[in-house]
Legacy VTK file of the C-alpha trace (Angstrom):
# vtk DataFile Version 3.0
C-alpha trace
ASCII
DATASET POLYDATA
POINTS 336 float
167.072 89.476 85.054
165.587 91.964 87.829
161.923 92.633 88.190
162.630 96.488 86.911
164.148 95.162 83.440
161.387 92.186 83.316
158.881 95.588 83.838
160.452 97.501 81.358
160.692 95.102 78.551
157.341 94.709 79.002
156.430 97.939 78.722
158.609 98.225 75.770
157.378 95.439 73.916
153.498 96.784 74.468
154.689 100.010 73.378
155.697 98.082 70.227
152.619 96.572 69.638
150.675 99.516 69.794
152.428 102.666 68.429
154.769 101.814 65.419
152.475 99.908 62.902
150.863 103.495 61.574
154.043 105.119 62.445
156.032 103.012 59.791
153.795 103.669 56.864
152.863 107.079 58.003
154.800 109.478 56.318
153.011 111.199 53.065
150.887 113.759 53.228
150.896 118.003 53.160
153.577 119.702 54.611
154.406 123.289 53.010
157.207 122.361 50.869
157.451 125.458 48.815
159.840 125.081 46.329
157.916 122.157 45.563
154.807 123.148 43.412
152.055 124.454 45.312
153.838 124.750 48.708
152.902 121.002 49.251
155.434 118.384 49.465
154.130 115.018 49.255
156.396 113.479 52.006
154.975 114.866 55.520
158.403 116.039 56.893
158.199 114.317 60.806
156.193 112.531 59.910
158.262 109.204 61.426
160.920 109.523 64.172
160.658 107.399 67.638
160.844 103.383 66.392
160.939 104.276 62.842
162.629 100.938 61.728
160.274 98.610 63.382
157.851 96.484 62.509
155.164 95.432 64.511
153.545 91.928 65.499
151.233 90.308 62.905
147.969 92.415 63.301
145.460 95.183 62.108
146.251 98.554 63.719
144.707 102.403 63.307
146.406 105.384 64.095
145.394 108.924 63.809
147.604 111.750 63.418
146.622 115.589 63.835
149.032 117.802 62.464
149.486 121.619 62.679
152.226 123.769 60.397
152.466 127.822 60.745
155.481 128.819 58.980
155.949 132.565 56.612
158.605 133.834 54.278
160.080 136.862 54.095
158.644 139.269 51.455
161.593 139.205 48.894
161.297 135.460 48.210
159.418 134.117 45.044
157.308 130.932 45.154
155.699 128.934 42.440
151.547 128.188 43.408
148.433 127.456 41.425
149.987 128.126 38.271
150.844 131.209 39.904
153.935 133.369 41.606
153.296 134.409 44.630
155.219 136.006 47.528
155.378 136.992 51.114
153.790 133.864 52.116
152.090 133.358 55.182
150.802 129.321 55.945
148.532 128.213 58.371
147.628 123.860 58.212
145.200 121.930 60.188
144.909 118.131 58.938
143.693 114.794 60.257
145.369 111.734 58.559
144.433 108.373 59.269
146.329 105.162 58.493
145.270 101.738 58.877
147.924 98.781 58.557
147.799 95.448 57.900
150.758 93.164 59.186
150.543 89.946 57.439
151.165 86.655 59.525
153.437 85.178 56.997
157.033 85.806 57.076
158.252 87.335 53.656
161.625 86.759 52.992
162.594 86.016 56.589
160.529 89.600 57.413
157.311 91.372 58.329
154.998 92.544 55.375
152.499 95.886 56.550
150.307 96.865 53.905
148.670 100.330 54.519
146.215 103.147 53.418
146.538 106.936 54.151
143.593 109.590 54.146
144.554 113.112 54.624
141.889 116.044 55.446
142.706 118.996 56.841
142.310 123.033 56.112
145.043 124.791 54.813
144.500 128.455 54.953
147.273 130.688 52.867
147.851 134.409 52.443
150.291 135.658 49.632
150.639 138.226 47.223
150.252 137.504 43.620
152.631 138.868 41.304
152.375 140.575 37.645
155.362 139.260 36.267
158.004 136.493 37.682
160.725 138.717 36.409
160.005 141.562 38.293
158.966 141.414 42.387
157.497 144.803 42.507
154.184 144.474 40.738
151.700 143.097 42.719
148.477 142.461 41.324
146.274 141.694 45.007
146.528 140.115 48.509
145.247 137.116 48.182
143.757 134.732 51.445
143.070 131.399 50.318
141.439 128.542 52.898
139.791 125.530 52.051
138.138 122.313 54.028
138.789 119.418 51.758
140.597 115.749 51.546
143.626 115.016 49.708
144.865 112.249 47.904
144.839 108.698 49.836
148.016 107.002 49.760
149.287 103.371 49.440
152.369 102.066 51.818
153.368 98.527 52.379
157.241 98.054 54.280
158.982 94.723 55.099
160.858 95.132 57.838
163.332 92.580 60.292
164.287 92.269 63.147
168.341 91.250 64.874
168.827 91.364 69.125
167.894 95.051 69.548
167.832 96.148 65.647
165.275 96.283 64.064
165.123 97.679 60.094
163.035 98.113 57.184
162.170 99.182 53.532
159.303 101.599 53.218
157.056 102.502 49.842
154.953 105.222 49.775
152.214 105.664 46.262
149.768 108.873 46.126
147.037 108.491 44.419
146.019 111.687 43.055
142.414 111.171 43.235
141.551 114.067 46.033
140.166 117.157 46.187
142.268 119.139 43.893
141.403 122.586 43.361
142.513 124.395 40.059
143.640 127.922 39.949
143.745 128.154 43.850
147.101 128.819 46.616
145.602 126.138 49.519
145.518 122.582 48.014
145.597 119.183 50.324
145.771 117.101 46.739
148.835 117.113 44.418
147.135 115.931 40.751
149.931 114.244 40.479
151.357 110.756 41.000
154.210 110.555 43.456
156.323 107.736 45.159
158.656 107.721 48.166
161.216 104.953 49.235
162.719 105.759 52.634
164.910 103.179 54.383
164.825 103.142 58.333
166.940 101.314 61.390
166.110 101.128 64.723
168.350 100.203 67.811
166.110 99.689 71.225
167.759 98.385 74.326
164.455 97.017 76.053
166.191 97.126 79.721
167.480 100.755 79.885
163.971 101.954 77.559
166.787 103.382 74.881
165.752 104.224 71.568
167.595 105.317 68.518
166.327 105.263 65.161
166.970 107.060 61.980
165.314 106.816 58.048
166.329 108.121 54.527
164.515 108.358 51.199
163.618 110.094 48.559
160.744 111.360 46.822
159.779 110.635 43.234
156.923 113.593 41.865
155.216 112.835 38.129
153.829 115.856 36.201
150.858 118.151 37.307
148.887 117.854 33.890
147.186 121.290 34.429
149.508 123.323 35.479
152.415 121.449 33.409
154.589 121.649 36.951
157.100 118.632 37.492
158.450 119.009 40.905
162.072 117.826 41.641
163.432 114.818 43.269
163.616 115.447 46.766
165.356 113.982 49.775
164.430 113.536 52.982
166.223 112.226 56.272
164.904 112.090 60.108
165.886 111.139 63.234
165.056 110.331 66.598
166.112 109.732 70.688
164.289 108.802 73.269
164.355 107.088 76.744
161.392 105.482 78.501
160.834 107.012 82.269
158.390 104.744 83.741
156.178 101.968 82.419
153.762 104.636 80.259
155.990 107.950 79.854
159.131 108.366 78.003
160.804 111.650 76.085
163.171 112.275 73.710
164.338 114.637 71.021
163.507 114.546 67.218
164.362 115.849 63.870
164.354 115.810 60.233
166.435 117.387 57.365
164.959 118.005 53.419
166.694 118.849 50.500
165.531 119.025 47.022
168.420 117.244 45.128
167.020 117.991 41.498
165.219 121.220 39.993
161.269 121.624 38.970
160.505 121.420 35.614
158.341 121.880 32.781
157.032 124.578 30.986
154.607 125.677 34.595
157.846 125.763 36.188
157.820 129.690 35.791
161.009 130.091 37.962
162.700 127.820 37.223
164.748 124.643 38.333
163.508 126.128 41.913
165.424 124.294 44.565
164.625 124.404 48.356
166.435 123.380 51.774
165.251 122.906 55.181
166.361 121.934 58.937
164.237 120.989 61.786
164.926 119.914 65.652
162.484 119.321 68.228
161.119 117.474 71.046
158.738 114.812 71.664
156.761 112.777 74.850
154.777 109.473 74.778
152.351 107.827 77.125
150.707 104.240 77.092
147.875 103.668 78.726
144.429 101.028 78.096
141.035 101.750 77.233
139.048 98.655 78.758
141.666 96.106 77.346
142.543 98.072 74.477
146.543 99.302 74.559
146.577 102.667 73.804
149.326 105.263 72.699
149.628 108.881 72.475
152.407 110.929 71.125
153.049 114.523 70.846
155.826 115.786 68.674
157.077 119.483 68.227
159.657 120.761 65.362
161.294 124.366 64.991
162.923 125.209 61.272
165.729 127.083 60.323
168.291 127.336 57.534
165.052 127.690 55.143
166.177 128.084 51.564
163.624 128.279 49.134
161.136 127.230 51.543
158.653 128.607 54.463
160.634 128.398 57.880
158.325 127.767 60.666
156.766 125.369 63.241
155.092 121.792 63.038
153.516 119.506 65.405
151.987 115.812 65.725
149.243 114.666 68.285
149.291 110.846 67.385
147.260 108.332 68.870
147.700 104.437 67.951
146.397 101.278 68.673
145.786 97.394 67.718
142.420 96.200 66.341
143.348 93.059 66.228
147.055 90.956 66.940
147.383 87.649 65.143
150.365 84.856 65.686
153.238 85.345 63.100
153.038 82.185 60.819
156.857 81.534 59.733
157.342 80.552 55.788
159.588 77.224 56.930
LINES 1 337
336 0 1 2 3 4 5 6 7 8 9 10 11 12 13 14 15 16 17 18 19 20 21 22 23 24 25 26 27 28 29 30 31 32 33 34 35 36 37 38 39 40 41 42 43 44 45 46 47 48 49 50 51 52 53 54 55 56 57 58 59 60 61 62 63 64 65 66 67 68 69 70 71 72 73 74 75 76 77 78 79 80 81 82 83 84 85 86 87 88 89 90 91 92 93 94 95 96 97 98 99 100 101 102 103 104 105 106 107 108 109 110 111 112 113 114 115 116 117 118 119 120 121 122 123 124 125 126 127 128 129 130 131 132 133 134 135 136 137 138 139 140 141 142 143 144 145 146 147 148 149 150 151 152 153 154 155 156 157 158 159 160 161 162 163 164 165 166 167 168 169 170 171 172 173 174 175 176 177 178 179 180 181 182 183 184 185 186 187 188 189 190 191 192 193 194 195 196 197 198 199 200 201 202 203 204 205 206 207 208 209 210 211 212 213 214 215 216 217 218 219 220 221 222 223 224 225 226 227 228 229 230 231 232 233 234 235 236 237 238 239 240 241 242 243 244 245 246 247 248 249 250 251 252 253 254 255 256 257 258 259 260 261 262 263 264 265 266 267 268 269 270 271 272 273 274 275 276 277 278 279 280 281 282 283 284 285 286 287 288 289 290 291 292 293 294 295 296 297 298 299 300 301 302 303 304 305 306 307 308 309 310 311 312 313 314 315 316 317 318 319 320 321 322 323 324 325 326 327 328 329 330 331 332 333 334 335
């Protein structure tokens, strides 16, 4: 093996380490989901991507994501909010979410186990009209600008994930706990007030010599009922993908996307529209560099996605500044 693949696999492998632990359980959150209730889906659409289907080394790792979303509809489209219709929706979201993961050092059924916790906080800010009547788009009873600083509901993930030559695969569960700051009667909400559960499935292929990555994950999400507003969103799925190459020993690029499609109608007697149905495509572009603090591995991430082919749904632009590293990185204890 030549000193430039001996380099690059170690690169590779320290990229590993540090950036793919909160990456793998990251993945709930807001993202403005309209046809879902609220404009908030609970699965945060881009949310994985580069080395989706790998596990990391036994460890403790923290990684911080700030997210940003500006998307609109056009004025003739109807969307469910706050126990409200609303339309010609404009959507402006700032958040912070921090995940920390725990990657247990005992093999579970010949895999990894990462247990995780998710806190969202953020600012969405939200300008619609509010209608009369759902059957009729012409009254309008006010403009409305809604904006609020607040934390939404923390979320549970745990994955088991293995590991073949250069694939690498996993199974992902996502639980929100609707605990947060949920705010009654308003358009801009972080927090669902409702219980929700995503199960995605994810594969990786890396080729440590030539700093190749491919990876790709499905799921779908699961959404109980919104006791106050008496809003069950659908079943939704969700699928993303991702391609990147490594450069040099700290920078690589690639290209990104993701897909959503609600696969079952909203229900329930809130569900003023409706079995309200909505559709989205996204492609992008993303760049990574790996660098230390003292003897800390650090990475940093920025992802960009553009929309379009928006049914049901804002259609506009998201983005990821991610940075990720190990607080600790045990030896894996195997269960023979």
């Amino acid at each position: 093996m030549t000193a430039r693949f001996v380099s690059a696999r170690r690169l590779l492998n320290q990229s590993l380490r540090i950036a793919v632990a909160g990456a793998t359980l990251s993945g709930a959150g807001i993202a403005p989901a309209i046809a879902a209730e609220n404009g908030i889906g609970f699965y945060l659409l881009g949310g994985r991507g580069p080395m989706a289907g790998y596990i990391p080394p036994p460890g403790v790792y923290l990684q911080n994501d700030v997210y940003f979303y500006s998307g609109s509809s056009g004025g003739n489209k109807r969307f469910p909010a706050g126990g409200q219709i609303t339309a010609d929706v404009d959507a402006t979201i700032w958040a912070d979410f921090v995940t920390g993961s725990w990657v247990l050092p005992q093999e579970i059924l010949g895999g990894n186990l990462a247990l995780g916790l998710i806190v969202p906080f953020g600012r969405p800010d939200v300008s619609a009209d509010i209608l009369v009547s759902p059957a009729n788009f012409a009254p309008v009873e006010r403009r409305v600008t809604d904006d609020a600083l607040a934390f939404g509901d923390p979320v549970l993930s745990a994955a088991l994930g293995w590991h073949s030559g250069n694939w690498h695969w996993n199974i992902t569960g996502l639980l929100n706990v609707p605990v947060g700051d949920y705010r009654e009667g308003e358009i801009a909400n972080l927090a669902f007030h409702r219980w929700a559960g995503d199960i995605s499935g994810a594969v990786t292929w890396l080729d440590a010599a030539s700093g190749l990555e491919l990876s790709a994950v499905a799921g779908l999400t699961f959404n109980g009922t919104n006791d106050v507003t008496n809003y069950t969103t659908g079943t939704e799925f969700h699928v993303e993908w991702a391609a990147t190459k490594a450069l040099t020993k700290q920078l690589s690029i690639g290209l990104v996307g993701y897909h959503y499609d609600q696969i079952t109608g909203d229900s329930g007697p809130g569900a003023r529209l409706g079995p309200y149905e909505g559709r989205v495509t996204a492609l992008g572009g993303t760049i990574a560099y790996n660098f230390e603090v003292g003897q800390t591995p650090v990475s940093a991430r920025i992802k960009v996605y553009r929309e379009f082919g928006a049914v049901n749904r804002l259609e506009g632009t998201a983005g990821y500044f991610t940075l990720a590293f190990p607080l600790a990185v045990t030896e894996a204890k195997p269960t023979h």
